[in-house]
C-alpha positions as a Markdown table, in Angstrom:
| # | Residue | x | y | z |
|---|---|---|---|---|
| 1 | Unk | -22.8 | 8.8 | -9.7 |
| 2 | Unk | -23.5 | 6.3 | -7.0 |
| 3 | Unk | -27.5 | 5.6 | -6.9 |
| 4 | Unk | -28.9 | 4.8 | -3.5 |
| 5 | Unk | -32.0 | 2.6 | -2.4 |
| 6 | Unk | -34.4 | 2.8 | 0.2 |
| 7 | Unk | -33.1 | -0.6 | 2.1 |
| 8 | Unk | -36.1 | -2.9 | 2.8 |
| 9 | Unk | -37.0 | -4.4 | 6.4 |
| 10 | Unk | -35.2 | -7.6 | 5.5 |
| 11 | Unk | -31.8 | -5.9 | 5.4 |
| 12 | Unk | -32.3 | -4.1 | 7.9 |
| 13 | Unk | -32.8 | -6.5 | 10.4 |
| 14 | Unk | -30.0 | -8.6 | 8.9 |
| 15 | Unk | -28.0 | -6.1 | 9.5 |
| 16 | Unk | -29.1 | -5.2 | 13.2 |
| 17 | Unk | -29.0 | -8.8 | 13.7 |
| 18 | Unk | -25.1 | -9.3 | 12.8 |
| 19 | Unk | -24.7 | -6.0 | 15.1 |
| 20 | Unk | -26.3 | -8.2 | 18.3 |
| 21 | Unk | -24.0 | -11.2 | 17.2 |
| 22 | Unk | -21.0 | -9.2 | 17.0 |
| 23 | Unk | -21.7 | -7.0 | 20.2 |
| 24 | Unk | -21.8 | -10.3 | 22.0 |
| 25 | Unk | -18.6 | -12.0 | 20.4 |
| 26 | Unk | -16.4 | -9.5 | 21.2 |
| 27 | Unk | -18.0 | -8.7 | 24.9 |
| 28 | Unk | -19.3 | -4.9 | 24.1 |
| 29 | Unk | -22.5 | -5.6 | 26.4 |
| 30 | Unk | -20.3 | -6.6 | 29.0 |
| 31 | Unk | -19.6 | -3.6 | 32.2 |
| 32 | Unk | -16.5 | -3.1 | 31.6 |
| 33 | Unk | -14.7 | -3.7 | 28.6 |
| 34 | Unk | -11.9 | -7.0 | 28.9 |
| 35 | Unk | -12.8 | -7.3 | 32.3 |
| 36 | Unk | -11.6 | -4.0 | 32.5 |
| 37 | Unk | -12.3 | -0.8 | 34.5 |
| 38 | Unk | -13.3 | 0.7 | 31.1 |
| 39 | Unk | -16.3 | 1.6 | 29.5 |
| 40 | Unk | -15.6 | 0.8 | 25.4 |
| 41 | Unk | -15.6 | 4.5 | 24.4 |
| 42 | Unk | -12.9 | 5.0 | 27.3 |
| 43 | Unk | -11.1 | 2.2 | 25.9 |
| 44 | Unk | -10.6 | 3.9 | 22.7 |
| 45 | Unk | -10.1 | 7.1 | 23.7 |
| 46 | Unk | -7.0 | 5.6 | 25.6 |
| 47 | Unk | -6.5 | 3.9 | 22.0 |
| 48 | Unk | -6.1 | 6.6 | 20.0 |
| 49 | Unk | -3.8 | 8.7 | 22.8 |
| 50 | Unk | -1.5 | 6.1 | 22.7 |
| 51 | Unk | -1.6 | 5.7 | 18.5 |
| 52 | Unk | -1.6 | 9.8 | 17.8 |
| 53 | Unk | 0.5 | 12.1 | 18.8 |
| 54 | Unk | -0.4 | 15.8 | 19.4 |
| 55 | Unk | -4.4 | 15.2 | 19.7 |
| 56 | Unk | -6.9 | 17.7 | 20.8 |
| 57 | Unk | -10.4 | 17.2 | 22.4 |
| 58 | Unk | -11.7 | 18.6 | 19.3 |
| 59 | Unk | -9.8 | 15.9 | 17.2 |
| 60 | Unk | -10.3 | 13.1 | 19.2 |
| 61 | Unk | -14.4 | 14.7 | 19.3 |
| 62 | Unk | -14.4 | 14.6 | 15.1 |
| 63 | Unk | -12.9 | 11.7 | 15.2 |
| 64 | Unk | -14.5 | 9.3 | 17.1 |
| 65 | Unk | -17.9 | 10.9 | 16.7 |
| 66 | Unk | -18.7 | 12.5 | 20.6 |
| 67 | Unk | -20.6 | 14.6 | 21.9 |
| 68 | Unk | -18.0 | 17.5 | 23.0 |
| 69 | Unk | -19.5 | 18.0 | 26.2 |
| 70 | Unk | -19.3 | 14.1 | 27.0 |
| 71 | Unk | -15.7 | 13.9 | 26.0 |
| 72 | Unk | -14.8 | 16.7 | 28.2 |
| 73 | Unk | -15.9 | 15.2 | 31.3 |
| 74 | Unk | -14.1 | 12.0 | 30.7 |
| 75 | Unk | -11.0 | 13.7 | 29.8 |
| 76 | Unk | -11.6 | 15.5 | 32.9 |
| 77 | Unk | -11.6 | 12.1 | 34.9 |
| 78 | Unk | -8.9 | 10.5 | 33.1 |
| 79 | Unk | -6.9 | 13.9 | 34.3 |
| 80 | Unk | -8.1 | 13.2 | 37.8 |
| 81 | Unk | -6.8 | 9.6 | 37.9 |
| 82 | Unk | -3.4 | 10.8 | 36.4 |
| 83 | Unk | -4.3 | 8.6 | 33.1 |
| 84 | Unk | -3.5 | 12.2 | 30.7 |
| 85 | Unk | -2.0 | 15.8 | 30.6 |
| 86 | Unk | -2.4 | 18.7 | 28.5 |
| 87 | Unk | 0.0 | 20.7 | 26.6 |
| 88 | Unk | -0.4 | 24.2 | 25.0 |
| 89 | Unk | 0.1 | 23.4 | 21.4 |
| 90 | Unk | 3.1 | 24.6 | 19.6 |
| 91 | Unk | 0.3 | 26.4 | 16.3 |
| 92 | Unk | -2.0 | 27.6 | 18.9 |
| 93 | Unk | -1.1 | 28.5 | 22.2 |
| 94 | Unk | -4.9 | 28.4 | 23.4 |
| 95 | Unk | -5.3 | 24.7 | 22.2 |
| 96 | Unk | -3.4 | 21.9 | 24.6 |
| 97 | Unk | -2.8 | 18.6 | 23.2 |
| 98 | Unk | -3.6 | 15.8 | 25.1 |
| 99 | Unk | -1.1 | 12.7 | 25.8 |
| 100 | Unk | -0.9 | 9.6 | 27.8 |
| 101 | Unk | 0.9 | 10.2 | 31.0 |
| 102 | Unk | 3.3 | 6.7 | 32.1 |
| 103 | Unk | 0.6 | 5.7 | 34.2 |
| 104 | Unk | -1.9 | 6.0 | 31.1 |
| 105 | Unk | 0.3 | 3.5 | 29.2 |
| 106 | Unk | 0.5 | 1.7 | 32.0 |
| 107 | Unk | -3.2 | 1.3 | 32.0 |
| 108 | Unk | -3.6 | 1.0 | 28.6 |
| 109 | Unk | -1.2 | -1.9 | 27.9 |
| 110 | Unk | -3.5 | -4.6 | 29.8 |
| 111 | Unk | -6.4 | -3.4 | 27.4 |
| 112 | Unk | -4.1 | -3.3 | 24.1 |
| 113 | Unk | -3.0 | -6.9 | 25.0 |
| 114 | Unk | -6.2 | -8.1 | 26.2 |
| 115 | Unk | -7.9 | -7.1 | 22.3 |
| 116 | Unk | -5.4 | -8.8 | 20.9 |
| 117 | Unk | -5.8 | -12.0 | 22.7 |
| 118 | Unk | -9.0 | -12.0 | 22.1 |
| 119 | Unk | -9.6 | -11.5 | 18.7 |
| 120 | Unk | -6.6 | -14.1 | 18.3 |
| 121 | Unk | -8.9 | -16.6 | 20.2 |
| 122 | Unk | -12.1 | -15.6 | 18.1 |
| 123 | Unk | -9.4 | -16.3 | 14.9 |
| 124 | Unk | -8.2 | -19.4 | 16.0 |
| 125 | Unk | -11.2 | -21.1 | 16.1 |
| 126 | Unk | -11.5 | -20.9 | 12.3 |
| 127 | Unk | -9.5 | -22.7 | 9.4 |
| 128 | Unk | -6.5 | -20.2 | 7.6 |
| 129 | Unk | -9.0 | -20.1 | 4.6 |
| 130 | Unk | -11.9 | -19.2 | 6.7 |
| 131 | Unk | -9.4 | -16.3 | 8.5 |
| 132 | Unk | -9.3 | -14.9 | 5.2 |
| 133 | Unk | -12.7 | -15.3 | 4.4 |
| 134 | Unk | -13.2 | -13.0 | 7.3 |
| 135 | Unk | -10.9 | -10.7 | 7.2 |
| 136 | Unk | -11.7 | -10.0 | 3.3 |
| 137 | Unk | -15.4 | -9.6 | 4.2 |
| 138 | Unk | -14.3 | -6.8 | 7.2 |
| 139 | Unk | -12.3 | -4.9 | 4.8 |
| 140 | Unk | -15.7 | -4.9 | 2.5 |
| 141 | Unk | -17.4 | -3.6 | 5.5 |
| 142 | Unk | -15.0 | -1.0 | 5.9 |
| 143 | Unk | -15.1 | -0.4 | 2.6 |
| 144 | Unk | -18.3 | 0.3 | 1.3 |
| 145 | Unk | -19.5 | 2.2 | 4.5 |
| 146 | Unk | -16.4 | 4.6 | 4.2 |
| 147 | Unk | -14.1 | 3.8 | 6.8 |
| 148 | Unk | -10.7 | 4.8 | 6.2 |
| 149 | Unk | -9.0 | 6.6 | 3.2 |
| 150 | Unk | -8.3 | 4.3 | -0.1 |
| 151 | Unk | -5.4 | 1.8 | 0.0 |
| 152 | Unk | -2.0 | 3.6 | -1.2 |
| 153 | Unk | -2.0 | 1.5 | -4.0 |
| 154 | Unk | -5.5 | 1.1 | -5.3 |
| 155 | Unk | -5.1 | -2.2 | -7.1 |
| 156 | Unk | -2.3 | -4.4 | -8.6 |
| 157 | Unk | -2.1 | -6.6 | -11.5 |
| 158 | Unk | -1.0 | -10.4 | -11.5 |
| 159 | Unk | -1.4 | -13.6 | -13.8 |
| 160 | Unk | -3.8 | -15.9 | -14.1 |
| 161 | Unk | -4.0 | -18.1 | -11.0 |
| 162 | Unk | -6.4 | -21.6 | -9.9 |
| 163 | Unk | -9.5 | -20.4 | -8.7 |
| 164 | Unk | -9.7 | -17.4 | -11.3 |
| 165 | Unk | -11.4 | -18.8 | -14.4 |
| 166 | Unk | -14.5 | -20.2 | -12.4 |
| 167 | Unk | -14.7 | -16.6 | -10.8 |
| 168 | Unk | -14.2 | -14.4 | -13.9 |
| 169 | Unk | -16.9 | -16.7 | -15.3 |
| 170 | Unk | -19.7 | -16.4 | -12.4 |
| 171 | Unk | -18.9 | -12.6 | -11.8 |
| 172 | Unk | -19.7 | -11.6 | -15.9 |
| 173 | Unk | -22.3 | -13.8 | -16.0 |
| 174 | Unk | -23.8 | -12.2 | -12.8 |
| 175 | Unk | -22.8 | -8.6 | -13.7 |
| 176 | Unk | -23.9 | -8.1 | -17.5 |
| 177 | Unk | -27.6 | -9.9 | -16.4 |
| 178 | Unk | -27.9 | -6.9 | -13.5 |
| 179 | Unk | -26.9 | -4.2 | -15.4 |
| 180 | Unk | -27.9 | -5.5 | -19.0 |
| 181 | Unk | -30.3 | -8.4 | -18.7 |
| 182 | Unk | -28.6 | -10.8 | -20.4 |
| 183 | Unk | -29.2 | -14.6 | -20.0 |
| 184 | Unk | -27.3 | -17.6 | -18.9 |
| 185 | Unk | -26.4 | -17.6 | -22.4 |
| 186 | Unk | -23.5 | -15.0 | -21.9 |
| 187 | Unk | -21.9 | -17.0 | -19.5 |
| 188 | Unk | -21.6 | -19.8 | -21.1 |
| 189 | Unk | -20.3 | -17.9 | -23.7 |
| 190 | Unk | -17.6 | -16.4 | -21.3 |
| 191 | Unk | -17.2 | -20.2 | -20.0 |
| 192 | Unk | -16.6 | -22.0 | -23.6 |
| 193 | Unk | -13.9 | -18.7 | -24.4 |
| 194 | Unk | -12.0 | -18.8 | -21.0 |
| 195 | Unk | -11.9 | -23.0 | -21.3 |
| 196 | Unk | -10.3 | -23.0 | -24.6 |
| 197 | Unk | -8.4 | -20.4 | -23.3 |
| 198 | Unk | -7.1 | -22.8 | -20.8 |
| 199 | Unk | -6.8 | -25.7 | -23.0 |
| 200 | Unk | -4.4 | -24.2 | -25.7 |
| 201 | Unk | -2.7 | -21.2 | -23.6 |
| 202 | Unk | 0.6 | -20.3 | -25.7 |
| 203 | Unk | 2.5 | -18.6 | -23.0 |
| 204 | Unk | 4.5 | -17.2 | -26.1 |
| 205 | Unk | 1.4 | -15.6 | -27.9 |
| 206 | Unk | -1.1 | -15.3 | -25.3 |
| 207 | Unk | -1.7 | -13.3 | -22.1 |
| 208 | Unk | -4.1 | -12.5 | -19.1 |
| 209 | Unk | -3.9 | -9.8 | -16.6 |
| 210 | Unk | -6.0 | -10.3 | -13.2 |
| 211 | Unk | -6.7 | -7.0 | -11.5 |
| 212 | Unk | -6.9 | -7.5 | -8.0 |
| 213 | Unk | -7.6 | -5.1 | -4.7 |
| 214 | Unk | -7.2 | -5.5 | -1.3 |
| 215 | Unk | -6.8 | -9.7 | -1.9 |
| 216 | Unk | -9.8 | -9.4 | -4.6 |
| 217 | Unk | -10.8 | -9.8 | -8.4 |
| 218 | Unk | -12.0 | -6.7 | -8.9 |
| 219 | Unk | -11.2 | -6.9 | -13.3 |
| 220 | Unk | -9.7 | -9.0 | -15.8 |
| 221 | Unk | -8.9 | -9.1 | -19.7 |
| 222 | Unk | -7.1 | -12.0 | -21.7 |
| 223 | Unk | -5.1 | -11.5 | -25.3 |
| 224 | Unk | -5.5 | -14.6 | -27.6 |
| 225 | Unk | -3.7 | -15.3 | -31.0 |
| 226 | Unk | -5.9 | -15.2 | -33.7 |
| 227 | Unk | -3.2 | -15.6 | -36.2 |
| 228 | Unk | 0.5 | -14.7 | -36.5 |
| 229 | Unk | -0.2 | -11.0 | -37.8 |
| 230 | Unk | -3.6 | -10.5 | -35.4 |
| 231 | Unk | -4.4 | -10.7 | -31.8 |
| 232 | Unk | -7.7 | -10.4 | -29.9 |
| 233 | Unk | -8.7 | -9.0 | -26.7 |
| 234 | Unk | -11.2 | -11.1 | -25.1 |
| 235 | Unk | -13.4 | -10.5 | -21.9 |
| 236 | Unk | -12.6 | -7.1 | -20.6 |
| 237 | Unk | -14.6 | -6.6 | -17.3 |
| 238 | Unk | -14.1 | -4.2 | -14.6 |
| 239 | Unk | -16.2 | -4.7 | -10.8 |
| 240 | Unk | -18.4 | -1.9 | -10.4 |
| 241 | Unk | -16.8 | -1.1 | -6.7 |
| 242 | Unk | -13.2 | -0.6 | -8.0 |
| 243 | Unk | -14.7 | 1.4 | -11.1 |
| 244 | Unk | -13.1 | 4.7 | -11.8 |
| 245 | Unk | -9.7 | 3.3 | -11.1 |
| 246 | Unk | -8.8 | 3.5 | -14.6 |
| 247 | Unk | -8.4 | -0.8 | -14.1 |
| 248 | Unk | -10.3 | -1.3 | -17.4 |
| 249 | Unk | -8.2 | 1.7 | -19.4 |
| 250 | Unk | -4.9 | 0.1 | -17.8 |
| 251 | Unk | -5.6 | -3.3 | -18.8 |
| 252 | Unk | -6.4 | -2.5 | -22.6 |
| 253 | Unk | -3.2 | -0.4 | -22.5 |
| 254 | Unk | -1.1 | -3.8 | -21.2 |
| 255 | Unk | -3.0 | -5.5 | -24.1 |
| 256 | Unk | -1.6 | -2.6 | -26.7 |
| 257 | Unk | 1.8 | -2.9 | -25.4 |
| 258 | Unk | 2.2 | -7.1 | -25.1 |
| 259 | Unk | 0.5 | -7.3 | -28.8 |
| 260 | Unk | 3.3 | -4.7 | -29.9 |
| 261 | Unk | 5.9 | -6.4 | -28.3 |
| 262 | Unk | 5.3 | -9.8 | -29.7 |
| 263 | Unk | 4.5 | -8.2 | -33.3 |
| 264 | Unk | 1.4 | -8.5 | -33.9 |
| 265 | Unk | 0.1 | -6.2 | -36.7 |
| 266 | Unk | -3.2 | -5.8 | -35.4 |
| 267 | Unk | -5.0 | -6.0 | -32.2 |
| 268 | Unk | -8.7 | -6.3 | -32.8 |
| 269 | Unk | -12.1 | -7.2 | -30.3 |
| 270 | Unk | -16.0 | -7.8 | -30.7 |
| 271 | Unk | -17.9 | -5.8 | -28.6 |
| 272 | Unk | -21.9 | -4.7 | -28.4 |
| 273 | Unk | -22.6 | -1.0 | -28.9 |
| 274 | Unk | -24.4 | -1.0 | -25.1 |
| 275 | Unk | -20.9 | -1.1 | -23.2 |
| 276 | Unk | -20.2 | 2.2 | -23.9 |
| 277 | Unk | -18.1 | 2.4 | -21.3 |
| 278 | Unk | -15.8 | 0.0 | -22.4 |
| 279 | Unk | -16.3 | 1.1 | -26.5 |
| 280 | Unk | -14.9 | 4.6 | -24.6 |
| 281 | Unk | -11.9 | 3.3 | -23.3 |
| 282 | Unk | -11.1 | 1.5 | -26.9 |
| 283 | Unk | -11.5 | 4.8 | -28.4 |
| 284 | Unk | -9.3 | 6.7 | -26.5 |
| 285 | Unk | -6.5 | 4.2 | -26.9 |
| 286 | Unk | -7.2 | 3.9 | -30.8 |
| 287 | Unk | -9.5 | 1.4 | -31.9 |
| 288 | Unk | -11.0 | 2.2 | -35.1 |
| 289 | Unk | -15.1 | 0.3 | -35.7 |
| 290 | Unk | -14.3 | -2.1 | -38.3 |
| 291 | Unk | -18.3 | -3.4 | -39.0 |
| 292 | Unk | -21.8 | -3.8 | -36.5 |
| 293 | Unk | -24.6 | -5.9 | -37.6 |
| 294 | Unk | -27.8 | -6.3 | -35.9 |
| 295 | Unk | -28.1 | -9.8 | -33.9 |
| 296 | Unk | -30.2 | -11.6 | -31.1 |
| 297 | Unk | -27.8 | -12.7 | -28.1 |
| 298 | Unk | -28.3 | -13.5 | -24.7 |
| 299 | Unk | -31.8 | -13.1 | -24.6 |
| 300 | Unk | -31.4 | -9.4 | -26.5 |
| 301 | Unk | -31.4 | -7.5 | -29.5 |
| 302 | Unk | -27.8 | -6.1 | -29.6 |
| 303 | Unk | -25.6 | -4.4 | -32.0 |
| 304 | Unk | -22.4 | -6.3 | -32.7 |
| 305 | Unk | -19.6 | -4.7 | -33.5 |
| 306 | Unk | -15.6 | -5.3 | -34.3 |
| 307 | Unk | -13.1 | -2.9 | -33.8 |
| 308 | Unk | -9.6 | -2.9 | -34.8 |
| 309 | Unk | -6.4 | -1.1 | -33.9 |
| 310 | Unk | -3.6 | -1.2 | -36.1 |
| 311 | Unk | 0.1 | -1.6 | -34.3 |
C-alpha cells in the first residue's frame, strides 16, 4: 500500500517553479500556440482527432479533462470553419463520432510539424547523454503521476554492464538506510562484495542479472562460487517503484535454475530476519533456515540468518 505525505512548501514551489520554466520553453504563454491560430487545448484536440479514430465529445471530454460545455462550443467552431464532421456511430446511433475533415488535416499538419521541430531544437541543444538524461527523467514524470498504462513489458533482464556496480552500490546503500536505518557500513559492505566480485568473475561459475525498466536499474542479484558443490546468492535488491513486479521472485528463480544447471549441490544466502520480504520470496522457492545468531551490523541489532536450498 502506497503511503502519501503532506508535501512541504519547498516542493511545492519547486515544482510550480519547473511548471513556469517549462511553460516558457515550449511557448505555452504565448497567443497562439507555434505561431499558430490555435489556443493549446485546440491544438490537442486537433491532436487527438487526427491520432483516434471513432472519438466522441464525451471521449475526447474524459480524456483530456474538459469541461463538457467548453468542448462543445469549440467543436462547434471547429464545425463552422469546416476543421470536423460528425458521424452517427455504428453502437449507438444517437452518439456521432467526430473526425478531421481534409481541411482539418490540412490544418493540423503545420502544428504536428511545428512540435516536432521544436522539441528537436530544444533536443539539440543538449549532448546524446544529456537527451537521455531527459527523456529518462520525463518518463519518471509520467510515471509516478500516472500518465499512461504500464509498459507491455514491465521490465527485462540483462548482464552486468560499466556503470552498474557503482549504482547497485549507491542505490542499497541509500535504500536499506531509508527503510531500515542502516549506516554507511552496509554499503561498504555491498562495495567490498560487488569488487571482489569484479576482480575474480568466473564467467563459468558465476552470474549477475540486472533488472532493468524503461532504460533503468530498477533490481539486481549476483550468484558467486563458494565451492565446487555450493553457490551463493549475494545482494538481492529490488527498487521500491518497480516492486510488485515479481523482479525479486524472478531473479531468485534465474539463480535456482543457473546453480542447477552448472551442478551445484546447494544454493545457499545470508540474510537478516527484517527483510521479510525477501526471506518470503526464498520461502516460496525452497530455502530451508539453516542457523540465526544475534549480531550488531550497520549501526543495528539484527538477526543473521543462513538459508540453504538443496538442488
Amino acid at each position: 500500500m502506497t503511503v502519501h505525505h503532506q508535501p512541504g512548501k519547498e516542493r511545492i514551489d519547486a515544482v510550480r517553479g519547473f511548471n513556469r520554466f517549462y511553460t516558457r520553453q515550449i511557448g505555452l504563454l504565448d497567443e497562439g500556440l507555434l505561431k499558430s491560430a490555435f489556443s493549446l487545448t485546440e491544438a490537442r484536440v486537433l491532436y487527438e482527432l487526427a491520432h483516434r479514430d471513432g472519438l466522441t465529445a464525451t471521449d475526447l471530454a474524459r480524456d483530456l479533462g474538459l469541461d463538457p460545455g467548453y468542448l462543445s462550443r469549440l467543436l462547434k467552431k471547429f464545425e463552422e470553419r469546416g476543421l470536423v464532421e460528425r458521424a452517427a456511430t455504428q453502437t449507438d446511433a444517437r452518439r456521432s463520432s467526430i473526425t478531421l475533415t481534409p481541411a482539418g488535416r490540412a490544418a493540423f499538419a503545420p502544428l504536428n510539424q511545428g512540435s516536432h521541430d521544436q522539441i528537436a531544437a530544444l533536443l539539440n541543444r543538449l549532448s546524446a547523454p544529456e537527451q537521455e538524461r531527459l527523456v529518462k527523467a520525463m518518463q519518471t514524470v509520467r510515471r509516478l503521476l500516472g500518465d499512461g498504462a504500464e509498459p507491455k513489458i514491465p521490465y527485462m533482464l540483462r548482464p552486468l554492464q560499466v556503470g552498474d556496480i557503482g549504482w547497485i552500490i549507491h542505490r542499497q546503500g541509500l535504500l536499506y538506510a531509508q527503510e531500515y536505518g542502516w549506516d554507511e557500513t552496509y554499503e561498504a559492505l555491498v562495495a567490498e562484495i560487488l569488487g571482489a566480485f569484479v576482480k575474480s568473475f568466473d564467467p563459468k561459475w558465476e552470474r549477475s542479472w540486472i533488472a532493468e525498466r524503461e532504460g533503468e536499474v530498477v533490481g539486481s542479484v549476483f550468484v558467486v562460487r563458494q565451492s565446487d558443490a555450493v553457490a551463493k546468492l549475494r545482494l538481492l535488491y529490488v527498487e521500491p517503484s518497480a516492486r510488485g513486479l515479481g523482479i525479486g521472485k524472478r531473479l531468485v528463480e534465474e539463480c535456482i535454475g543457473f546453480a542447477r544447471a552448472k551442478g551445484y549441490k546447494t544454493l545457499t544466502l545470508w540474510t537478516n530476519d527484517v527483510l521479510t520480504s525477501a526471506r518470503r520470496i526464498y520461502e516460496a522457492a525452497g530455502f530451508k533456515l539453516a542457523d540465526e545468531e544475534r549480531h550488531h551490523a550497520f549501526g543495528k541489532d539484527l538477526v543473521g540468518q543462513n538459508w540453504n536450498l538443496e538442488l
